[in-house]
C-alpha positions, 0 to 999 in steps of 0.5 A, spaced: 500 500 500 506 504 502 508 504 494 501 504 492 500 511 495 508 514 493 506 513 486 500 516 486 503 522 490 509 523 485 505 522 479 500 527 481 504 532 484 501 532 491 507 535 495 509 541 495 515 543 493 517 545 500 515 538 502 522 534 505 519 526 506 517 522 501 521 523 495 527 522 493 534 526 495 530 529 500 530 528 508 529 530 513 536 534 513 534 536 506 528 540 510 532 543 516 538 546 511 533 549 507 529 552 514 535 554 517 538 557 511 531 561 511 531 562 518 540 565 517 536 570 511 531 572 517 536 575 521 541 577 516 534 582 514 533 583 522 526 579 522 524 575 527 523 568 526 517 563 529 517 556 530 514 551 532 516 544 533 511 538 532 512 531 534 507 527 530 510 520 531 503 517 533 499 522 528 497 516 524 494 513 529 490 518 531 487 519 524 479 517 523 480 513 518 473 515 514 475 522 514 482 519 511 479 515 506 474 521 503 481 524 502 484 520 499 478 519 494 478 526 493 485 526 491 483 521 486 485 515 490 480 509 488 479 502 488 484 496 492 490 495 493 495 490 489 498 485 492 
């Protein structure tokens, strides 16, 4: 199903360009530098920077599956999974 759902993602181009996890030559490490490259431009222009810091290690299991599923078909997601 994993495979299934990334070929479907990339092919549809669901992610945003922002978004690390999930493709290919990118990482979490790919996403702080990023950040942090933000953050240094920031201060460099004497902005402030915001953040905020979300541990969703158990957010799948919080998910109401009906609403998932309405999601996903809404994204275009439709039939069984291959085995």
């Amino acid at each position: 199903m994993h495979g299934q759902i990334l070929n479907f993602i990339l092919e549809n181009n669901v992610l945003t360009k922002n978004q690390s996890a999930f493709r290919k030559l990118n990482s979490t490490i790919t996403s702080l530098i990023g950040t942090t490259d933000y953050w240094y431009e920031n201060i460099d222009s004497k902005k402030l920077n915001l953040t905020i810091f979300l541990d969703l290690r158990k957010a799948f299991d919080t998910v109401d599956h009906e609403i998932m599923i309405k999601k996903l078909w809404k994204y275009g997601m439709r039939g069984n999974t291959e085995s």
